[in-house]
C-alpha positions as CSV (number, residue, x, y, z in Angstrom):
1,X,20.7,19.2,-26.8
2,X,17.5,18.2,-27.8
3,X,15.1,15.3,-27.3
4,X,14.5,13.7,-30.1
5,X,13.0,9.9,-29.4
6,X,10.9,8.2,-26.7
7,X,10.6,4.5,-26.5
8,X,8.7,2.3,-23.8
9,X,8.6,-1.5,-22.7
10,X,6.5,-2.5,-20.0
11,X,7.3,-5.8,-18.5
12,X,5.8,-8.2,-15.9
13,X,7.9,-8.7,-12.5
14,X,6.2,-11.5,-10.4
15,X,7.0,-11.6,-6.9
16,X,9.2,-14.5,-5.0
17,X,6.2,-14.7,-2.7
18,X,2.5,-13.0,-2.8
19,X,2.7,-9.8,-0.6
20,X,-0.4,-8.8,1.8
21,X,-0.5,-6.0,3.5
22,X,-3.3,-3.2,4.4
23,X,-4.9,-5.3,7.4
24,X,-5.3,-8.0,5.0
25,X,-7.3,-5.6,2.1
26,X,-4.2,-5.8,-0.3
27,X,-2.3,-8.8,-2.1
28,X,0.0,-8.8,-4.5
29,X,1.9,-11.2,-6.6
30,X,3.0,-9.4,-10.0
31,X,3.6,-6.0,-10.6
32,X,4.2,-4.7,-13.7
33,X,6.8,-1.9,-14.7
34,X,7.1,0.6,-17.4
35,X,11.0,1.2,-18.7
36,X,11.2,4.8,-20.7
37,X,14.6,5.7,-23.3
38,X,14.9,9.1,-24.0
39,X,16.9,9.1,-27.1
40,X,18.7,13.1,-27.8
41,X,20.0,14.3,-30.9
42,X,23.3,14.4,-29.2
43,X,23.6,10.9,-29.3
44,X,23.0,10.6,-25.2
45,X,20.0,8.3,-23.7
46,X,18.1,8.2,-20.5
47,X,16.3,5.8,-18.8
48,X,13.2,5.7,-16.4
49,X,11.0,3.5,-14.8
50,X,8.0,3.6,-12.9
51,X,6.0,1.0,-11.7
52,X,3.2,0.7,-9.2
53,X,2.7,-1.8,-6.2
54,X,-0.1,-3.3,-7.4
55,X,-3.5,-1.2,-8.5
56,X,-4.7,-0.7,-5.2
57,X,-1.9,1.2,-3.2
58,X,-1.8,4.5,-5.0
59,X,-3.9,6.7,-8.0
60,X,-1.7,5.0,-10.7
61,X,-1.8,1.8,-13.1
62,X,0.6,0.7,-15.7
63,X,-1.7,1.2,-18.9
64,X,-2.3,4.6,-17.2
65,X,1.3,5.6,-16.6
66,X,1.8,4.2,-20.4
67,X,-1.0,6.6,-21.6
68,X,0.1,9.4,-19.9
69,X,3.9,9.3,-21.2
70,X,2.2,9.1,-25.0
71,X,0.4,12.0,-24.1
72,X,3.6,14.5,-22.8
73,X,5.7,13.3,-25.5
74,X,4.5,15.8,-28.0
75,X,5.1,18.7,-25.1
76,X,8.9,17.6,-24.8
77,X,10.1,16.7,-28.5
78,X,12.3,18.8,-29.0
79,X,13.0,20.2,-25.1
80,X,16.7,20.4,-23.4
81,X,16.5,17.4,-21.3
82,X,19.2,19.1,-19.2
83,X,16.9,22.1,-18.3
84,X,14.5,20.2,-15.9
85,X,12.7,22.9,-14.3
86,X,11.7,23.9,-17.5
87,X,10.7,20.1,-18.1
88,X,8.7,19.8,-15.3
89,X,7.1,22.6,-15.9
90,X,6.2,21.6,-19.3
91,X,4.8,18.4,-18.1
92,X,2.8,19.8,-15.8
93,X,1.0,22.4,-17.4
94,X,0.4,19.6,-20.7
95,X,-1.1,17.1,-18.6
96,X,-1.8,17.9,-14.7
97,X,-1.1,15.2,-11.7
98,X,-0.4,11.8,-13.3
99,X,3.1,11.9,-10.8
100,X,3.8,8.5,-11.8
101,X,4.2,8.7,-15.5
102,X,6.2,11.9,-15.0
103,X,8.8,10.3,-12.6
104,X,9.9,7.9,-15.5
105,X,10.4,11.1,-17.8
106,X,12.1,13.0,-14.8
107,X,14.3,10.3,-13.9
108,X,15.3,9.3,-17.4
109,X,16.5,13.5,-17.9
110,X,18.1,13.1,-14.9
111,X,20.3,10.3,-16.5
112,X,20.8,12.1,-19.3
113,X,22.3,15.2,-17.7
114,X,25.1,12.9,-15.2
115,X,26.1,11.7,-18.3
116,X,26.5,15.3,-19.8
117,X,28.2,16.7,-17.2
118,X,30.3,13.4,-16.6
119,X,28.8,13.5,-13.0
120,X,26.4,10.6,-11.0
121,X,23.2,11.6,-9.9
122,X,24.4,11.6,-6.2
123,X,27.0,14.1,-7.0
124,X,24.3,16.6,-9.3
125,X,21.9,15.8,-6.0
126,X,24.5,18.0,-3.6
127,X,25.8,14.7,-2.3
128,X,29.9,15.0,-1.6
129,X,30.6,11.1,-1.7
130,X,28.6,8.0,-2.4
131,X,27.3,7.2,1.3
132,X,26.0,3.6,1.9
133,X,22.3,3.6,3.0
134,X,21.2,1.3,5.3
135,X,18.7,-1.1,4.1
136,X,14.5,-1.5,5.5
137,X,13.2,-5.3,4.9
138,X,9.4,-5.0,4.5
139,X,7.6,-7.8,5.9
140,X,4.1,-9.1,4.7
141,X,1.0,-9.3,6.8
142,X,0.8,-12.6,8.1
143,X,0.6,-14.5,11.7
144,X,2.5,-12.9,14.4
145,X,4.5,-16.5,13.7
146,X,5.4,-15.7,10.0
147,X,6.3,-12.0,10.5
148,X,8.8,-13.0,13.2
149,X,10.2,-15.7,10.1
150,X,10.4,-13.2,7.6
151,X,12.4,-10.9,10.2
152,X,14.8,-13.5,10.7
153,X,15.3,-14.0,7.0
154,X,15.7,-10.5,6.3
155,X,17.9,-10.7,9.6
156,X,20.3,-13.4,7.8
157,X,20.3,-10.9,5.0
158,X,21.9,-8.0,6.6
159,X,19.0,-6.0,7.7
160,X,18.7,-4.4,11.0
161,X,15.5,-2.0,10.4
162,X,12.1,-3.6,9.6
163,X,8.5,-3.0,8.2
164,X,6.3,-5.2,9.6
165,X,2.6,-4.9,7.3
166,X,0.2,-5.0,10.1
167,X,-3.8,-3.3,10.4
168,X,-5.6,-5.6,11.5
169,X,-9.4,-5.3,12.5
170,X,-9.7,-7.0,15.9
171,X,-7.8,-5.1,18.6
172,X,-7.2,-7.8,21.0
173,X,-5.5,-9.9,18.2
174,X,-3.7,-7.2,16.4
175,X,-2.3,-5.8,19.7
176,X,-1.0,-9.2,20.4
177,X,0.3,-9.4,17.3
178,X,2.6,-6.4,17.0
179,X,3.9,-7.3,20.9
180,X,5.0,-10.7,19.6
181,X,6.8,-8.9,16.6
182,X,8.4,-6.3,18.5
183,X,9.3,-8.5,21.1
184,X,11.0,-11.0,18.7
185,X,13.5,-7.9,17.7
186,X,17.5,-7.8,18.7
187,X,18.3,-4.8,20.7
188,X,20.3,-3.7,17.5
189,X,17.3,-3.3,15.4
190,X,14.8,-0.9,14.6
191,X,10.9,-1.6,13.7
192,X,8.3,0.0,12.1
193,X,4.6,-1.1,11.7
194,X,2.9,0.3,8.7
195,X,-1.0,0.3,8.6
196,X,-1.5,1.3,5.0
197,X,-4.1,3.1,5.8
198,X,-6.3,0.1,7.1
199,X,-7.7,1.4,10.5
200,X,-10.4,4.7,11.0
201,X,-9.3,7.0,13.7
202,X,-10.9,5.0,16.6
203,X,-9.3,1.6,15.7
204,X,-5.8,3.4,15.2
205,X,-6.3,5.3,18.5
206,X,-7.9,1.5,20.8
207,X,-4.4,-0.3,19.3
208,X,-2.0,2.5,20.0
209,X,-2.7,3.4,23.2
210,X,-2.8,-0.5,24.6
211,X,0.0,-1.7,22.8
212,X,3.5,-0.7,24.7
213,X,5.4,-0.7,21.6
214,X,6.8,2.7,20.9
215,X,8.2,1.9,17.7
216,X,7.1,4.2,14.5
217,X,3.5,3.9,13.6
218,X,3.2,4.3,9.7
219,X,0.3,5.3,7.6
220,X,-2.3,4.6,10.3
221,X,-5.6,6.0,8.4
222,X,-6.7,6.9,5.0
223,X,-6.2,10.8,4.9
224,X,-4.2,13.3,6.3
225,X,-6.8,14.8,8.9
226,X,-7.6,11.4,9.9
227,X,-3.9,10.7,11.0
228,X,-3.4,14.2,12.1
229,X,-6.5,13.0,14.9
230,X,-4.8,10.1,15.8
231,X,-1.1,11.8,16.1
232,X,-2.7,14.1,18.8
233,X,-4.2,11.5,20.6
234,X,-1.0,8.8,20.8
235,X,2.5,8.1,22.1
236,X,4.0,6.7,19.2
237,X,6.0,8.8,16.2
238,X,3.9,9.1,13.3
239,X,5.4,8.5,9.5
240,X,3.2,9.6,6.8
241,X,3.6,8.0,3.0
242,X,0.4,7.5,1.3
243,X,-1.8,10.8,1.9
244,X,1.2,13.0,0.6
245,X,1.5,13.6,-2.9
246,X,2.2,17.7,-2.9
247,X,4.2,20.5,-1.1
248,X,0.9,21.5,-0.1
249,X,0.3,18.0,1.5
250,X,3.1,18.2,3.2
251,X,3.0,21.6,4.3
252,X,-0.1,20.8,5.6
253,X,1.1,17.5,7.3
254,X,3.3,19.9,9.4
255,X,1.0,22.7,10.6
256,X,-1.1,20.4,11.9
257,X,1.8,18.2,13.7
258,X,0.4,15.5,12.2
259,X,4.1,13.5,11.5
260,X,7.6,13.1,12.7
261,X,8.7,11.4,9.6
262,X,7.6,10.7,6.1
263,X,8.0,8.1,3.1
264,X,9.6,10.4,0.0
265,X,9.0,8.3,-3.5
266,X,10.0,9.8,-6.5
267,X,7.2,7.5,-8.1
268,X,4.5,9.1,-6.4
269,X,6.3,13.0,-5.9
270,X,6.9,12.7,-10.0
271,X,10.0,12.5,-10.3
272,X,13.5,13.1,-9.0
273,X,13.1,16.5,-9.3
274,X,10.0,16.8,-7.3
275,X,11.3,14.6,-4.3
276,X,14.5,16.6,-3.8
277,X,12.0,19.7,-3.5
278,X,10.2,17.6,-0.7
279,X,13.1,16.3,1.1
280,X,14.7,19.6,1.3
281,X,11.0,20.7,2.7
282,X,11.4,17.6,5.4
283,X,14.8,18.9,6.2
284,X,13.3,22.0,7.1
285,X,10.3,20.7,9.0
286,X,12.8,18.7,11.6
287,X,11.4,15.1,10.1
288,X,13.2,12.2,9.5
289,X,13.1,10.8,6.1
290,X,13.3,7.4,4.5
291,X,13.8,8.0,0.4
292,X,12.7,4.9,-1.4
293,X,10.5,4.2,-4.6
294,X,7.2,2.4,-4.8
295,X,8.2,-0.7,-6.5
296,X,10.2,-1.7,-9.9
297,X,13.6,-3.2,-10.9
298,X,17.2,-1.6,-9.5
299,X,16.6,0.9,-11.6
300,X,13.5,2.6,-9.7
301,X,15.5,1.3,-6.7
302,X,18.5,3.0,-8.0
303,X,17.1,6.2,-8.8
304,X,15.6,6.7,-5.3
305,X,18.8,5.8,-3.9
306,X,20.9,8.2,-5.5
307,X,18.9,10.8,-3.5
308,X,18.8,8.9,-0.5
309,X,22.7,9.1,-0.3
310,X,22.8,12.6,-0.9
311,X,20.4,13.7,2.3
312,X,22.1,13.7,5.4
313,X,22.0,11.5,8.1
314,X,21.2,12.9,10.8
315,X,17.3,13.0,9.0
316,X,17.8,9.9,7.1
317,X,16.1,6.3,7.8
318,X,16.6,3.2,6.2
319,X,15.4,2.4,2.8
320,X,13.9,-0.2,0.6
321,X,15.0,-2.2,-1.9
322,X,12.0,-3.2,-4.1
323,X,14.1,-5.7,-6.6
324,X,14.6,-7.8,-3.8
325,X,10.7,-8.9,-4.0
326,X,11.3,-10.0,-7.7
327,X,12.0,-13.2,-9.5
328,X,13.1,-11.1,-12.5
329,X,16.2,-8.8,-12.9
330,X,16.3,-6.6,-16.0
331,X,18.9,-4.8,-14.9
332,X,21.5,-7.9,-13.7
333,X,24.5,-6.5,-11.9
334,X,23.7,-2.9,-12.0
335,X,22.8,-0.6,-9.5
336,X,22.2,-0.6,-5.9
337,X,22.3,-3.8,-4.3
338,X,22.0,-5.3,-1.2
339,X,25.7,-5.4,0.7
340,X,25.7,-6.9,4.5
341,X,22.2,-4.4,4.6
342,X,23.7,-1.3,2.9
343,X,23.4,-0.3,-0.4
344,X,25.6,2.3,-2.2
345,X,24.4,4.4,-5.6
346,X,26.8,3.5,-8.5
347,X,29.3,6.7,-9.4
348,X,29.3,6.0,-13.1
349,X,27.7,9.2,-15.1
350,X,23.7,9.8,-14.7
351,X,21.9,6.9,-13.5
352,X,24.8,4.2,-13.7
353,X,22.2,1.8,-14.9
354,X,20.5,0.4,-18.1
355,X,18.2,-2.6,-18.8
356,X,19.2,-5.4,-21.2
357,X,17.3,-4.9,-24.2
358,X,16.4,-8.5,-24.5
359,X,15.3,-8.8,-21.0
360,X,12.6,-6.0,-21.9
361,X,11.5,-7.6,-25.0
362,X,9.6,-5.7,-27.8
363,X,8.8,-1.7,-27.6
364,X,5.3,-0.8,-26.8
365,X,3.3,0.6,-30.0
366,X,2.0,4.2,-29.5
């Protein structure tokens, strides 16, 4: 089997509501999405997708993701989609980094081999049945007021873990803050408060240590080393998600017991491929894990979740469901979706989802 054909669409998604978050340095209200087909000469097709929150939350844009996949498709004309080792380290040594266009590609071979082998991704992933994930709301930035509203809603919904978008730059306030939030919780659910890397050490270390919450801290600085200081110096677990992009990253993470727990997006680990390399490496360091993509349709979603079922649950946390955010669903019907706050990957062959062409519009020009 060969690949013979790539194809991309890139579409808008606005958000149901603008989303702030960062302390207050981020807001979004559109993202938009790239959707890859791999076409074989077999006559089997894959899809990806990869789509960043915004321009300001990681190294990746959409016209830079687009560029990128132009620029491997000459390296992969003509590759076994099925082999995808051997893809990903073709990719790699054509074009270095750039994890975000190479997760699309990744992904969409991964579709292609379920259906090959007749088999869903969670199945090829070393997972023995479909397990249901439980589902993480992410709440905005906002007064202590609105957070606690967009809990209940999310509450209504199913959801009995939250991600409350906090980082604020005055302690008294923020302290207050994330006491009102946690205090507004049922003893049934779990909270976590991620910074986005909006505090420096000192800020992150004033708040923690005066605030009697002991729920998970994540993303509290900008770099590794700067929340491997604050770790050290606080009560509460640590997750990490934006500062780890490589093995070595992580790797790192762990020597310096700078974590308990880490964010694993196939968007920003390149690929499906990639992020099953790092979850196994999780595994192995004791963390707990919550598997999720950046942002996209129920496809991205999808993807991510087919993975998340597969890892076992003893390590697993919740996980998000970015198509939730969106007014727009390219992928109507399919995929992971939200059930009473569980989700459950599809077991149809590969992916178990494809967009509507006319949803998607016209191709992209190369």
């Amino acid at each position: 089997m060969k690949i013979t054909t790539f194809t991309l669409w890139q579409l808008a998604l606005p958000l149901k509501e603008s989303y702030t978050f960062s302390g207050g340095r981020q807001k979004v209200s559109s993202l938009t999405t790239t959707f890859l087909r791999i076409e074989t000469d077999e006559g089997l097709t894959g899809w990806g997708e990869s789509c960043p929150w915004g321009e300001g939350y990681l190294p990746a844009h959409a016209g830079g993701i687009k560029a990128a996949i132009v620029a491997l498709e000459p390296s992969l004309l003509g590759c076994d989609p099925r082999a995808l080792d051997e893809i990903n380290r073709t990719m790699d040594s054509a074009l270095p980094g750039h994890w975000a266009a190479k997760s699309a590609i990744d992904i969409a071979c991964w579709d292609i081999l379920g259906q090959a082998t007749g088999l869903p991704l969670w199945k090829l992933l070393g997972g023995a049945e479909a397990r249901r994930v439980e589902l993480n709301s992410s709440i905005p930035s906002g007064s202590a007021e609105q957070m606690i509203a967009s809990i209940r809603a999310a509450r209504a919904k199913g959801y009995r873990t939250h991600s409350a978008k906090v980082g604020g730059k005055e302690t008294r306030l923020e302290i207050a803050r994330m006491e009102a939030v946690a205090d507004a919780l049922h003893k049934d659910e779990n909270l976590t408060f991620d910074v986005n890397r909006a505090w420096t050490p000192s800020e992150a270390i004033a708040v923690l240590n005066e605030v009697s919450s002991r729920h998970w801290i994540e993303q509290p600085c900008e770099t590794l080393s700067e929340c491997a200081h604050v770790a050290s110096r606080v009560r509460q677990p640590l997750m990490l998600d934006e500062c780890l992009h490589t093995a070595e990253d992580h790797l790192q993470a762990w020597q310096r017991g700078a974590c308990e727990g880490v964010k694993i997006k196939p968007h920003r680990a390149g690929g499906l491929t990639k992020a099953r390399f790092l979850r196994d490496l999780a595994l192995a360091f004791g963390w707990r894990v919550h598997i999720e993509d950046v942002g996209g349709s129920a496809l991205a979603d999808t993807a991510a979740f087919h993975l998340a079922s597969a890892t076992p649950s003893s390590h697993r946390l919740a996980s998000w469901l970015a198509h939730e955010h969106l007014t727009l669903d390219p992928v109507a019907g399919q995929g992971v979706r939200n059930d009473k706050g569980f989700a459950t990957p599809p077991s149809l062959p590969g992916l178990g989802v494809a967009p509507d062409l006319e949803e998607l519009g016209d191709p992209l020009g190369k």
